[in-house]
N, CA, C and O atoms as a Tripos MOL2 file, in Angstrom:
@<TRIPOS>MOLECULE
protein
  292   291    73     0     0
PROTEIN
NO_CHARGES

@<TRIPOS>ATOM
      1 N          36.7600  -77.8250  200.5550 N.3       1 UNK1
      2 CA         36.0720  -78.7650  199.7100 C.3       1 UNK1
      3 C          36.5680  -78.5980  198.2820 C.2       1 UNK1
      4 O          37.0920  -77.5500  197.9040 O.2       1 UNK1
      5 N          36.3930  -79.6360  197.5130 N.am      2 UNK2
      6 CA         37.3810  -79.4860  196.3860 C.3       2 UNK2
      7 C          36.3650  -80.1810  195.5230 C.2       2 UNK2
      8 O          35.7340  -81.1960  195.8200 O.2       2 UNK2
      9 N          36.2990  -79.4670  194.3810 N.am      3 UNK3
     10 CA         35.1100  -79.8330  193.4490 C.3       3 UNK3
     11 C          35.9750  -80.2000  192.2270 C.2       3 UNK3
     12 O          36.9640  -79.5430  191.9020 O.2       3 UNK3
     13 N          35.4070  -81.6180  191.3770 N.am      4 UNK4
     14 CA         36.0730  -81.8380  190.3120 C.3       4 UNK4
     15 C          34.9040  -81.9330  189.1270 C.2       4 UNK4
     16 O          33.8610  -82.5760  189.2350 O.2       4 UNK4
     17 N          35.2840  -81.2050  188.0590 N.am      5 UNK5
     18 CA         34.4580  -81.0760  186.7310 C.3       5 UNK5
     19 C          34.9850  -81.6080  186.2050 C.2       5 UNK5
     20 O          36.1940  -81.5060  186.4100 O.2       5 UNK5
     21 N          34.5360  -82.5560  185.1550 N.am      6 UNK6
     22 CA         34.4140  -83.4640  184.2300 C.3       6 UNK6
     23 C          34.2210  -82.0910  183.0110 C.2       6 UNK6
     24 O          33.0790  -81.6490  182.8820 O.2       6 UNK6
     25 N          35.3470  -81.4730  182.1660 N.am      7 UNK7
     26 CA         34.6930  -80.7990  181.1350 C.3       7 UNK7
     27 C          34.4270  -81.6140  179.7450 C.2       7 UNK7
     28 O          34.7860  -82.7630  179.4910 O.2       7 UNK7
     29 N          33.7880  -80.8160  179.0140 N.am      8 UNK8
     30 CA         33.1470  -81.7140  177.5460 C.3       8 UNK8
     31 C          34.4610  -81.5710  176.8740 C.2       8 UNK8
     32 O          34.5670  -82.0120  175.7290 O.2       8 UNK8
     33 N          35.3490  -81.0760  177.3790 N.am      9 UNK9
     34 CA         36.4200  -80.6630  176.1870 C.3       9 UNK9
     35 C          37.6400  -81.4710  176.0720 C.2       9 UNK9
     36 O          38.4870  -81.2670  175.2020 O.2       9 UNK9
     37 N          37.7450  -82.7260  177.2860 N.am     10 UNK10
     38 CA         38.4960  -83.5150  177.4950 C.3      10 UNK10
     39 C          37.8060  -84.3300  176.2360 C.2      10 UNK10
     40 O          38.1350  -83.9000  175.1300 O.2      10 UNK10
     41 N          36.9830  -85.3370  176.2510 N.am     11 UNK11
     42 CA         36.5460  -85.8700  175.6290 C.3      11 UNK11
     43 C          36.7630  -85.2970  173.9000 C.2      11 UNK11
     44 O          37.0980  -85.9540  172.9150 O.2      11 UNK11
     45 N          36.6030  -84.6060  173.9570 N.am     12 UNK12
     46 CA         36.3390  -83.2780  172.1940 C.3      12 UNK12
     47 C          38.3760  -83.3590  171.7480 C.2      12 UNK12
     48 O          38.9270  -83.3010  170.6490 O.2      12 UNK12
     49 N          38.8000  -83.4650  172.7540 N.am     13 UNK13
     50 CA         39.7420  -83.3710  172.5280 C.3      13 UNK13
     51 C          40.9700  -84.6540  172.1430 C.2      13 UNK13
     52 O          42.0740  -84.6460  171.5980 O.2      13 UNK13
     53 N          39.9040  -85.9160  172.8830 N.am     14 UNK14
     54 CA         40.8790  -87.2260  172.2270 C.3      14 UNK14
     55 C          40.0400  -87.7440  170.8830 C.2      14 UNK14
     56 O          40.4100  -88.6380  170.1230 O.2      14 UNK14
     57 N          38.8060  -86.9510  170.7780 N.am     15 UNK15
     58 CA         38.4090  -87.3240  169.8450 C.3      15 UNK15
     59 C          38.7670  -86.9770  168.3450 C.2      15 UNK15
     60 O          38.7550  -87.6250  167.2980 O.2      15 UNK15
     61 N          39.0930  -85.6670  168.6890 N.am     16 UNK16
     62 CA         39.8630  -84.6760  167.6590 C.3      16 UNK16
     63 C          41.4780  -85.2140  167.2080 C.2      16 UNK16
     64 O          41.9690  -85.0680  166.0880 O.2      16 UNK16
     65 N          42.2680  -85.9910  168.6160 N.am     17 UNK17
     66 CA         42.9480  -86.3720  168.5270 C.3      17 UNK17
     67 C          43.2080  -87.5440  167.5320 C.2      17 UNK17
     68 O          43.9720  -87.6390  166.5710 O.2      17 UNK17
     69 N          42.5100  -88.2120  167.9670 N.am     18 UNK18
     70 CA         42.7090  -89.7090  167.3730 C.3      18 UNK18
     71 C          42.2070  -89.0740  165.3840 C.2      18 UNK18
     72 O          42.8010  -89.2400  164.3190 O.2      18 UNK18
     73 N          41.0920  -88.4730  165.6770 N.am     19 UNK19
     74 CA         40.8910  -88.3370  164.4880 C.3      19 UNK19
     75 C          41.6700  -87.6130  163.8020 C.2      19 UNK19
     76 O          41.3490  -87.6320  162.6140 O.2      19 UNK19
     77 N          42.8060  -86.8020  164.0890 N.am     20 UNK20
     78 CA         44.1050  -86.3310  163.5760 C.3      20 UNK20
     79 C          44.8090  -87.1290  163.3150 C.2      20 UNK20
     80 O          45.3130  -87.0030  162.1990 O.2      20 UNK20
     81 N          45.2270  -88.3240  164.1170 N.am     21 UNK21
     82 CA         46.1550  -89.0810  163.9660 C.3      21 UNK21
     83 C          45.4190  -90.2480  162.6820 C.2      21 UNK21
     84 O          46.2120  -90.8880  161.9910 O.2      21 UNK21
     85 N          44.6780  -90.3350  162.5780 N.am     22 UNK22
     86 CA         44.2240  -91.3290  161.3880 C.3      22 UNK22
     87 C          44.3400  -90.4990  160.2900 C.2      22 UNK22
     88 O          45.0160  -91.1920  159.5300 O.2      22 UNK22
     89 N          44.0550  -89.1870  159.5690 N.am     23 UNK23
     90 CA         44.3690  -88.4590  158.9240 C.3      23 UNK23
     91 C          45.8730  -88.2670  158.6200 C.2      23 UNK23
     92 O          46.3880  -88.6630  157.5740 O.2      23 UNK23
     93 N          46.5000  -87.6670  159.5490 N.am     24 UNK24
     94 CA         48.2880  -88.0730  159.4200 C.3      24 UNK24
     95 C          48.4190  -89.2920  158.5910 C.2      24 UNK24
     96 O          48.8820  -89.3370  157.4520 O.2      24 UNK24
     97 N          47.8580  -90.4860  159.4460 N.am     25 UNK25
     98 CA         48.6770  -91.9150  158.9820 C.3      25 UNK25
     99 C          48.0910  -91.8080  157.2990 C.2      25 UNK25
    100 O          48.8370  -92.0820  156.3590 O.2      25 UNK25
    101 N          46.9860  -91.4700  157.1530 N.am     26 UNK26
    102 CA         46.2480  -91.7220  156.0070 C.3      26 UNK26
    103 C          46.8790  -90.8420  154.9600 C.2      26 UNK26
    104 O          46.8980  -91.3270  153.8280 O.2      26 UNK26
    105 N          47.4600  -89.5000  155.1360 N.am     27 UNK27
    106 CA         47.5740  -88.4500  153.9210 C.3      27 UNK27
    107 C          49.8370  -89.0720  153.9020 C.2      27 UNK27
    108 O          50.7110  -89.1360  153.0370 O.2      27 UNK27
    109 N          49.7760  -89.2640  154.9170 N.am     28 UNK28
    110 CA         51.7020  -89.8490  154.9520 C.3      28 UNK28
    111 C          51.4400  -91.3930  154.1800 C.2      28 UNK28
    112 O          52.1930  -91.6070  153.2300 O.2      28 UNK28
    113 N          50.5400  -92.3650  154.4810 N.am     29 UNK29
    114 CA         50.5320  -93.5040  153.3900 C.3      29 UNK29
    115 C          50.0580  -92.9900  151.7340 C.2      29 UNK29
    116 O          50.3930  -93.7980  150.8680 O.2      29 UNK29
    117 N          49.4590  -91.9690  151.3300 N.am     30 UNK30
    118 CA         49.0770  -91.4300  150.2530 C.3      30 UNK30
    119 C          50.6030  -90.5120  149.4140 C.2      30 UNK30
    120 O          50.8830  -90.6170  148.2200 O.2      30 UNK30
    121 N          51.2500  -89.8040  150.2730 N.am     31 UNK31
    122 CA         52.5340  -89.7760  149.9130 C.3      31 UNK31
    123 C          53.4990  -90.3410  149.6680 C.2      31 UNK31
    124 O          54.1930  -90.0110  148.7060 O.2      31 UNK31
    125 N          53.8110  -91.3550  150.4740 N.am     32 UNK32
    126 CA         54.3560  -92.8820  150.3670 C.3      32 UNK32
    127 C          54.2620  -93.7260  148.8480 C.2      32 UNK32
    128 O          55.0560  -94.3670  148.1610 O.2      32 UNK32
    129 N          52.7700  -93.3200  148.7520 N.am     33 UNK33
    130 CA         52.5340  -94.3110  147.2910 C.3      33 UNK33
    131 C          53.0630  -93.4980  146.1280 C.2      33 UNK33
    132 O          53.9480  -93.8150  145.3330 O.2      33 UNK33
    133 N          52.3180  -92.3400  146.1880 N.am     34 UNK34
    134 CA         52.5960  -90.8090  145.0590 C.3      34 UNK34
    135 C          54.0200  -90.8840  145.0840 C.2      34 UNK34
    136 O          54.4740  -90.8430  143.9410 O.2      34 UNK34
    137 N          55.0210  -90.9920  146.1070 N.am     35 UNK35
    138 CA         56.5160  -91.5980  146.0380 C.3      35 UNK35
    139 C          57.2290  -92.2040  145.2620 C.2      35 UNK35
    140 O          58.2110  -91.8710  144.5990 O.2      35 UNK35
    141 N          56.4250  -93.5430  145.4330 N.am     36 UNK36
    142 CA         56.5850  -94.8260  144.4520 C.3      36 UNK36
    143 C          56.3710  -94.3440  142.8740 C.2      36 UNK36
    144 O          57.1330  -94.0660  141.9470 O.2      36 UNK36
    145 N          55.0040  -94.3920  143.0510 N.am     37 UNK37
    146 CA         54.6340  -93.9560  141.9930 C.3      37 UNK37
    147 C          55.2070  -92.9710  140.6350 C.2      37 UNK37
    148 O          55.0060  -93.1240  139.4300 O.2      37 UNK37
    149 N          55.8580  -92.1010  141.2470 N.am     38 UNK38
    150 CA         56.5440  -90.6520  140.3360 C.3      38 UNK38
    151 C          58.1250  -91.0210  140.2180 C.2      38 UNK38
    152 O          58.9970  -91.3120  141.0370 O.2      38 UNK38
    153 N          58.0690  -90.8610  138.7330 N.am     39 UNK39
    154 CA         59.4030  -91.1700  138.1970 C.3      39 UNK39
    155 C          60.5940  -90.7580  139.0390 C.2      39 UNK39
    156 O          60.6500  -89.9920  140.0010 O.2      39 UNK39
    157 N          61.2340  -91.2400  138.6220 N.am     40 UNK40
    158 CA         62.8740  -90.3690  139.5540 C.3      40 UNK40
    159 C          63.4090  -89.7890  138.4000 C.2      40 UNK40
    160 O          63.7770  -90.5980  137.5480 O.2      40 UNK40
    161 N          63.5440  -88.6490  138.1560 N.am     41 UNK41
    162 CA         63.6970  -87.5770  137.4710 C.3      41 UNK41
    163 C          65.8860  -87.9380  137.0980 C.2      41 UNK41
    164 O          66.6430  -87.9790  136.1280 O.2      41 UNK41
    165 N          65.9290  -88.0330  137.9890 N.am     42 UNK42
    166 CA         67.7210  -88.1120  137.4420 C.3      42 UNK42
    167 C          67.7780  -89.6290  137.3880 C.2      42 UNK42
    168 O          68.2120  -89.9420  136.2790 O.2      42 UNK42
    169 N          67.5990  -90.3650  137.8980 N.am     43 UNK43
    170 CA         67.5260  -91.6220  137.0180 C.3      43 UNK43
    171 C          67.0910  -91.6080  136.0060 C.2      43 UNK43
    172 O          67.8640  -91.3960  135.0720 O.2      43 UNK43
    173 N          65.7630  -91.8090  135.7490 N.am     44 UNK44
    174 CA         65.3100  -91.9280  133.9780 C.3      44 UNK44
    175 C          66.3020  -90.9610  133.8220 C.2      44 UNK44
    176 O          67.2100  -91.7490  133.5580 O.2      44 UNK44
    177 N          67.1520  -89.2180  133.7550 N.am     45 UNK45
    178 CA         67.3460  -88.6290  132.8060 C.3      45 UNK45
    179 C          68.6890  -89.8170  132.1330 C.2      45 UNK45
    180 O          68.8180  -90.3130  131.0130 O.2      45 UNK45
    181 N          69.6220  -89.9600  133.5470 N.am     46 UNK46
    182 CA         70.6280  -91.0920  133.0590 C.3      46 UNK46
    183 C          70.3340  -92.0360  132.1890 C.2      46 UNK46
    184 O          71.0670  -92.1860  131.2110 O.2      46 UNK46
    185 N          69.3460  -92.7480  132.3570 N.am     47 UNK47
    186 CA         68.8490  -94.1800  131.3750 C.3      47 UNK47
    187 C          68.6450  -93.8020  129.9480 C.2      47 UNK47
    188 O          68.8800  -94.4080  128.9030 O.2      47 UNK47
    189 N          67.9120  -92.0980  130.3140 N.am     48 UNK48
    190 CA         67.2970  -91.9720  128.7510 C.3      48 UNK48
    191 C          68.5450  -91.4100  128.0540 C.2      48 UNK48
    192 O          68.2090  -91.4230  126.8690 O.2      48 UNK48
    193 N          69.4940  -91.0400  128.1010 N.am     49 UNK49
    194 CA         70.9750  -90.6370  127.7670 C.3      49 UNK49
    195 C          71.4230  -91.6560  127.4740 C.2      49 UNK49
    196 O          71.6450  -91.7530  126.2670 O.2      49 UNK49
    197 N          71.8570  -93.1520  128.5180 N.am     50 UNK50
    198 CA         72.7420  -94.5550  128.0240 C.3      50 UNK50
    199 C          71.7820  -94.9730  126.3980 C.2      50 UNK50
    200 O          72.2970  -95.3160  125.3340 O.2      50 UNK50
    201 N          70.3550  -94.8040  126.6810 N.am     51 UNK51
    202 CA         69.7280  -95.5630  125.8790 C.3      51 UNK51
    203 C          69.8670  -94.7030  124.3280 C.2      51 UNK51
    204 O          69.7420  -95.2220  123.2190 O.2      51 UNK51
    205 N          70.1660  -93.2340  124.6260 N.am     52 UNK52
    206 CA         70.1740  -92.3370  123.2580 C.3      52 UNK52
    207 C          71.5630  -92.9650  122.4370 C.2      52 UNK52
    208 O          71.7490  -93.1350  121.2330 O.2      52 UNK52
    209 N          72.3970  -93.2160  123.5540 N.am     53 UNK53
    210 CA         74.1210  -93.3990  123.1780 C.3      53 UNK53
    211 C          73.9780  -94.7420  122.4280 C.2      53 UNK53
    212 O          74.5670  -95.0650  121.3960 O.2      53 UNK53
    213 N          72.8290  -95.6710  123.3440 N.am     54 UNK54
    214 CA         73.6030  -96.9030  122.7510 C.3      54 UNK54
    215 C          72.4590  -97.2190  121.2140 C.2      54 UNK54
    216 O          72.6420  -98.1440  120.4220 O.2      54 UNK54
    217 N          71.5970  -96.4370  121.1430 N.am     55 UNK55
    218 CA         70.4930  -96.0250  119.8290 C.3      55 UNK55
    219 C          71.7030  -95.5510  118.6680 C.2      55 UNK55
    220 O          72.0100  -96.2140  117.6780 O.2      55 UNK55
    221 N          72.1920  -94.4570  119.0020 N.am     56 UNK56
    222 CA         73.4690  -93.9540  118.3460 C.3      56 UNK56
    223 C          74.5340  -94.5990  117.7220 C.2      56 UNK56
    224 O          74.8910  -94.1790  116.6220 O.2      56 UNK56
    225 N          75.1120  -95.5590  118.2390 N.am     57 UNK57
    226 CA         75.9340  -96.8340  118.0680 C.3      57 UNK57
    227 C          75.7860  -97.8010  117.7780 C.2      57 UNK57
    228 O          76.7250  -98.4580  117.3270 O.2      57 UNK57
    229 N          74.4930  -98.3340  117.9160 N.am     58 UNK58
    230 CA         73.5190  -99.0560  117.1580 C.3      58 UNK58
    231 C          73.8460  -98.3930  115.5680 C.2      58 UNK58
    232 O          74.8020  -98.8330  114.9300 O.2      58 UNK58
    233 N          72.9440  -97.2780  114.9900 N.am     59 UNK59
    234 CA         72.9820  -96.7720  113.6830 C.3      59 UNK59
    235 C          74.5080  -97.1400  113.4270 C.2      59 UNK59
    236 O          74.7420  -98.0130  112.5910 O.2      59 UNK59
    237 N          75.2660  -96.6970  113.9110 N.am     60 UNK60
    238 CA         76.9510  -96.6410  113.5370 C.3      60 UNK60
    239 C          77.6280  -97.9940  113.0040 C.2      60 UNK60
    240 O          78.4490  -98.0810  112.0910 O.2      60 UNK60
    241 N          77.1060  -99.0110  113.7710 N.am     61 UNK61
    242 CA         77.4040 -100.1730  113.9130 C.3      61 UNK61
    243 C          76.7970 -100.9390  112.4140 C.2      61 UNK61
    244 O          77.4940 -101.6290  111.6720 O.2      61 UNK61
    245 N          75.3070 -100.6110  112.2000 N.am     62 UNK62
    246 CA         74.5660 -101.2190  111.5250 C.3      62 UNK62
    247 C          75.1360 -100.7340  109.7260 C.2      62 UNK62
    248 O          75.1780 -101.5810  108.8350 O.2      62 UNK62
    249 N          75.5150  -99.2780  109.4990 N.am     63 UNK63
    250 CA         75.9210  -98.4130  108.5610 C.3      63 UNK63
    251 C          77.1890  -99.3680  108.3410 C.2      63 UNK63
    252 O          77.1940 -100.1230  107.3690 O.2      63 UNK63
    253 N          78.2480  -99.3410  109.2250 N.am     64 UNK64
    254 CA         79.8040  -99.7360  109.1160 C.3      64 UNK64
    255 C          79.0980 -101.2680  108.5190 C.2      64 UNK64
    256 O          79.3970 -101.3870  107.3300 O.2      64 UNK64
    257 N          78.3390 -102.3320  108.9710 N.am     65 UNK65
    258 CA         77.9050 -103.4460  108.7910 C.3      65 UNK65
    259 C          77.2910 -103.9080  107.1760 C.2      65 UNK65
    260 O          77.5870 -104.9330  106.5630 O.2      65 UNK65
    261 N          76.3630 -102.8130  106.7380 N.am     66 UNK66
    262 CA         75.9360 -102.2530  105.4360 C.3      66 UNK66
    263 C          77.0070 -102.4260  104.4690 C.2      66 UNK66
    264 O          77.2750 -103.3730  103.7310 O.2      66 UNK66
    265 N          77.7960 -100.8050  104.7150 N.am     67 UNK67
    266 CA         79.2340 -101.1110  103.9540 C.3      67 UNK67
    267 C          80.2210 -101.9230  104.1020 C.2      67 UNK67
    268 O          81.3260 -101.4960  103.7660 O.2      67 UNK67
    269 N          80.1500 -102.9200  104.4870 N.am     68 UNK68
    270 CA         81.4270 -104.1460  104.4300 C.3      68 UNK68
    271 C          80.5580 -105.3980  103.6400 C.2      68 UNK68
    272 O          81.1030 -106.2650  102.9570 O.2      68 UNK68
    273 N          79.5440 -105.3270  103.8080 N.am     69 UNK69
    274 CA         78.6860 -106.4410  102.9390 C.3      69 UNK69
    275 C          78.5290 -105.6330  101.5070 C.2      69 UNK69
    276 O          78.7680 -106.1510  100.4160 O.2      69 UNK69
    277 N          78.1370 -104.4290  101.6780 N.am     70 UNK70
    278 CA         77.6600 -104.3480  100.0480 C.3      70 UNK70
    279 C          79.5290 -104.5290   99.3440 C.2      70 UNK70
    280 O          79.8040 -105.1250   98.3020 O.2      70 UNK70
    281 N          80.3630 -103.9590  100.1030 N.am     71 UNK71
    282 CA         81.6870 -104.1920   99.5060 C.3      71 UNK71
    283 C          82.1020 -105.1990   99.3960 C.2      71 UNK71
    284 O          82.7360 -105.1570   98.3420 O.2      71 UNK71
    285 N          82.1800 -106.1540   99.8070 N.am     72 UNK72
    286 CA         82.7730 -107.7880   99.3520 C.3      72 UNK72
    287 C          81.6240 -108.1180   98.4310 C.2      72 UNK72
    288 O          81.9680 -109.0090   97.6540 O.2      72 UNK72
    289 N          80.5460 -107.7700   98.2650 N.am     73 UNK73
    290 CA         79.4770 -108.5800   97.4230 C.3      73 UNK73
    291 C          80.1120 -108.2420   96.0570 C.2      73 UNK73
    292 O          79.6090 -108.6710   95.0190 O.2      73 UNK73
@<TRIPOS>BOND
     1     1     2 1
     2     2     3 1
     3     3     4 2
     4     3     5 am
     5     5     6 1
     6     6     7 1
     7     7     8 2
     8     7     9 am
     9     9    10 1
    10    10    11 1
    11    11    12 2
    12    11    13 am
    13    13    14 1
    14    14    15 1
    15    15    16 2
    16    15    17 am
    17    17    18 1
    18    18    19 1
    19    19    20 2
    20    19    21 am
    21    21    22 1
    22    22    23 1
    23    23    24 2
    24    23    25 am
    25    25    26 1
    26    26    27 1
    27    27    28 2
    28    27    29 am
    29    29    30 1
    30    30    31 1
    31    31    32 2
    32    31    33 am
    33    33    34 1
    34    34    35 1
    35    35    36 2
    36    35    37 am
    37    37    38 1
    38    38    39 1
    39    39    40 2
    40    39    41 am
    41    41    42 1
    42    42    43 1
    43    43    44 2
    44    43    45 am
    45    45    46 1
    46    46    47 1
    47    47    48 2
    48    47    49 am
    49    49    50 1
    50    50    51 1
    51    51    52 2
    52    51    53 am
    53    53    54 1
    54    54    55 1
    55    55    56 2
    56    55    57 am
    57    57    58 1
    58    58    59 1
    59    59    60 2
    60    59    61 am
    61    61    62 1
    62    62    63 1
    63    63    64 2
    64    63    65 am
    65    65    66 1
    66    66    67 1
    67    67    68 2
    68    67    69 am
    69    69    70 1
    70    70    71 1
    71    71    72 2
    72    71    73 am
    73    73    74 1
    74    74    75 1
    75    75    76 2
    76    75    77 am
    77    77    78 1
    78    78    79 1
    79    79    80 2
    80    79    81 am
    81    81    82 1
    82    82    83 1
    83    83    84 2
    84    83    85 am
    85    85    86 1
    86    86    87 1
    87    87    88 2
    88    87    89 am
    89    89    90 1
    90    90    91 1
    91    91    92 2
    92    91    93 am
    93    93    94 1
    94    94    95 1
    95    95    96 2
    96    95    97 am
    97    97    98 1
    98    98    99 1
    99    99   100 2
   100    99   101 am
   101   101   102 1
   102   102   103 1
   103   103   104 2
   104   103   105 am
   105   105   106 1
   106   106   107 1
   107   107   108 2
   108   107   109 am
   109   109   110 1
   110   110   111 1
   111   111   112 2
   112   111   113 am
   113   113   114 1
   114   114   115 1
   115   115   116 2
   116   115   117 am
   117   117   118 1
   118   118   119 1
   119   119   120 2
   120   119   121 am
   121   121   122 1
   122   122   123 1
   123   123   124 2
   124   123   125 am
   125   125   126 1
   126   126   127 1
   127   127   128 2
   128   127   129 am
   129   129   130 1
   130   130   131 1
   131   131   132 2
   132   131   133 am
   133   133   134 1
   134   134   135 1
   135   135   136 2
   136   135   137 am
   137   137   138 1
   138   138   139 1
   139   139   140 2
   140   139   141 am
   141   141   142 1
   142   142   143 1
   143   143   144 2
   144   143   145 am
   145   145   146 1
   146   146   147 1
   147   147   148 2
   148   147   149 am
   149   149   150 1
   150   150   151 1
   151   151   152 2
   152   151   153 am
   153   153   154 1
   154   154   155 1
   155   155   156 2
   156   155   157 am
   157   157   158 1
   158   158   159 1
   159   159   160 2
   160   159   161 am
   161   161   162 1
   162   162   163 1
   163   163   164 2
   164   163   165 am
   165   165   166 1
   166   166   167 1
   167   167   168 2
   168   167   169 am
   169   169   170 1
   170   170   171 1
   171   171   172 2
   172   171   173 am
   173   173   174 1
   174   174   175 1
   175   175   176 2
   176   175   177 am
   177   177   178 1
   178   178   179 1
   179   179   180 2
   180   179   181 am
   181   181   182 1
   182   182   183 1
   183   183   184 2
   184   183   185 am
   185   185   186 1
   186   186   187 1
   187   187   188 2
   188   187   189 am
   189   189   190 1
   190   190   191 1
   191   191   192 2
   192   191   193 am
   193   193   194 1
   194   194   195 1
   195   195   196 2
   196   195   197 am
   197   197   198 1
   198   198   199 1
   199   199   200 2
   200   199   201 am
   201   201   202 1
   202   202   203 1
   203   203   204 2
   204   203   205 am
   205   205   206 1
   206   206   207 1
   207   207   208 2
   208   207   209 am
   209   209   210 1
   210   210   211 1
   211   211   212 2
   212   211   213 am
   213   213   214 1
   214   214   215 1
   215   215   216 2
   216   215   217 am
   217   217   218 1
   218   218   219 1
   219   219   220 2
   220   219   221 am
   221   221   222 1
   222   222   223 1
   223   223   224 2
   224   223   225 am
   225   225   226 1
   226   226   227 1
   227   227   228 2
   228   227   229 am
   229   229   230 1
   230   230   231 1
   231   231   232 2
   232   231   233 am
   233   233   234 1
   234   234   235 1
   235   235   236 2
   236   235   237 am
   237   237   238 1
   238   238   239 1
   239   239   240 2
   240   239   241 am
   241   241   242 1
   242   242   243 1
   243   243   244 2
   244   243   245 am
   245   245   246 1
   246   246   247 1
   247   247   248 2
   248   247   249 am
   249   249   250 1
   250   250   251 1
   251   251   252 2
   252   251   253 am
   253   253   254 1
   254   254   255 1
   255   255   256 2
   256   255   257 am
   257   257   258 1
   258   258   259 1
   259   259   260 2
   260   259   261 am
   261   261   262 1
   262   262   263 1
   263   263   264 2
   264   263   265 am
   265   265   266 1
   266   266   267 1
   267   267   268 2
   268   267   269 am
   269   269   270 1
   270   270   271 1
   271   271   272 2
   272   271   273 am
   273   273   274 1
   274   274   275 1
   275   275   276 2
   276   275   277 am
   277   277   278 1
   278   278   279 1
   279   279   280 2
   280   279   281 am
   281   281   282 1
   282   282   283 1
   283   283   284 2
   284   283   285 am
   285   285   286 1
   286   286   287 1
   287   287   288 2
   288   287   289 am
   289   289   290 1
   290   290   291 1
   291   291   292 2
@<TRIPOS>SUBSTRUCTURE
     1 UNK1         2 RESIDUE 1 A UNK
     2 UNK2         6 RESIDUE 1 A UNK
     3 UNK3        10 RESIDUE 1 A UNK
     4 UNK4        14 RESIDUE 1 A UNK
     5 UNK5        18 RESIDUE 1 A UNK
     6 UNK6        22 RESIDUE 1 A UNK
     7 UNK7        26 RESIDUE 1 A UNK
     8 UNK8        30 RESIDUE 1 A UNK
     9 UNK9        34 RESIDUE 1 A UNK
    10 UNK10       38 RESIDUE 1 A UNK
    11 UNK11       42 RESIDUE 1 A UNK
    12 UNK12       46 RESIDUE 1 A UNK
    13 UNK13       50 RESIDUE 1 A UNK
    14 UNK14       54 RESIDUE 1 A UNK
    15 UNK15       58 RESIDUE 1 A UNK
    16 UNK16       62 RESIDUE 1 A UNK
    17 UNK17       66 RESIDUE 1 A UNK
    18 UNK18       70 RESIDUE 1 A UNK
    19 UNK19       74 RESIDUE 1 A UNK
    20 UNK20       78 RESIDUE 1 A UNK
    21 UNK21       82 RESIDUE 1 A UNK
    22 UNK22       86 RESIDUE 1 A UNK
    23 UNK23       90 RESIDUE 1 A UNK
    24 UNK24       94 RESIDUE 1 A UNK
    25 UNK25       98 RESIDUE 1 A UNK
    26 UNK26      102 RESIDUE 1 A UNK
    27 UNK27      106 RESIDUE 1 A UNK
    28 UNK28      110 RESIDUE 1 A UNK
    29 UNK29      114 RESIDUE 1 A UNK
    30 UNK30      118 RESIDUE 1 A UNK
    31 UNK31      122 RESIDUE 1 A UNK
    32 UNK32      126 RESIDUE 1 A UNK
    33 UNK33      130 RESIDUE 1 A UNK
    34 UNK34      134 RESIDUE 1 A UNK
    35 UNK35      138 RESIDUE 1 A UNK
    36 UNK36      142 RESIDUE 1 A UNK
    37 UNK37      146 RESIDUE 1 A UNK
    38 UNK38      150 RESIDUE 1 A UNK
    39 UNK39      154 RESIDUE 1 A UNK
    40 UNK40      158 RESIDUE 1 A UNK
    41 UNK41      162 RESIDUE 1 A UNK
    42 UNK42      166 RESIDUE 1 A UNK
    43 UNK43      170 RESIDUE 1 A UNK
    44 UNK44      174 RESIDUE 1 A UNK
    45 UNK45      178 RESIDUE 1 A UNK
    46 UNK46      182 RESIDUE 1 A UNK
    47 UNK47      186 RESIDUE 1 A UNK
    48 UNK48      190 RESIDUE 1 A UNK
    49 UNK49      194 RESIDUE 1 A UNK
    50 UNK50      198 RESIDUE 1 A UNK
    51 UNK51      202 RESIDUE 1 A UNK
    52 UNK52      206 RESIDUE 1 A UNK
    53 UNK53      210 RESIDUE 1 A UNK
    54 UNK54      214 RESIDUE 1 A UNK
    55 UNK55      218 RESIDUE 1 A UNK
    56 UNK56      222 RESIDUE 1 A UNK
    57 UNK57      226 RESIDUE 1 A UNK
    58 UNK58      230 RESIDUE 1 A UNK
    59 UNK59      234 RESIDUE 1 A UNK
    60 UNK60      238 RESIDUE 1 A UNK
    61 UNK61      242 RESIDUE 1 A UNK
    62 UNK62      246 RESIDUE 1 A UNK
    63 UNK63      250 RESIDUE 1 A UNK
    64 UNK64      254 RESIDUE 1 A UNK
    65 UNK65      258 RESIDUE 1 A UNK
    66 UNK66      262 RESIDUE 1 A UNK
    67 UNK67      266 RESIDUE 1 A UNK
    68 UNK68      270 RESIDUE 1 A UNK
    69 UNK69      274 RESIDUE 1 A UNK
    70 UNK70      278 RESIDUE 1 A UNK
    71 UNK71      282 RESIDUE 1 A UNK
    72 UNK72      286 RESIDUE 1 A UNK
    73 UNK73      290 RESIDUE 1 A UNK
């Protein structure tokens, strides 16, 4: 004769399951955003470098521009 039990722990256990798996999806979409969200560290550093250079050349430009006007005036 062959006896089959139904244990409580089947049940405990897809419940635990599923409720793992919504946690996963939930804390991996929260990383996902925090992703987005957070600068990219070697990009901006590149941008903030082109933008120092072309700040730089700017002044250079504007100085050389200065002295050719105050000189013909």
């Amino acid at each position: 004769m062959r006896l089959i039990v139904s244990l409580p722990f089947a049940k405990l256990d897809q419940a635990n399951g599923s409720g793992l798996k919504k946690l996963k999806e939930k804390y991996t979409q929260e990383l996902q955003e925090l992703n987005k969200s957070k600068p990219k560290d070697k990009g901006d550093e590149g941008l903030l470098e082109n933008l120092a250079r072309l700040n730089a050349q700017l002044g250079v430009s504007r100085d050389s521009l200065v002295c050719l006007h105050t000189s013909r005036s």
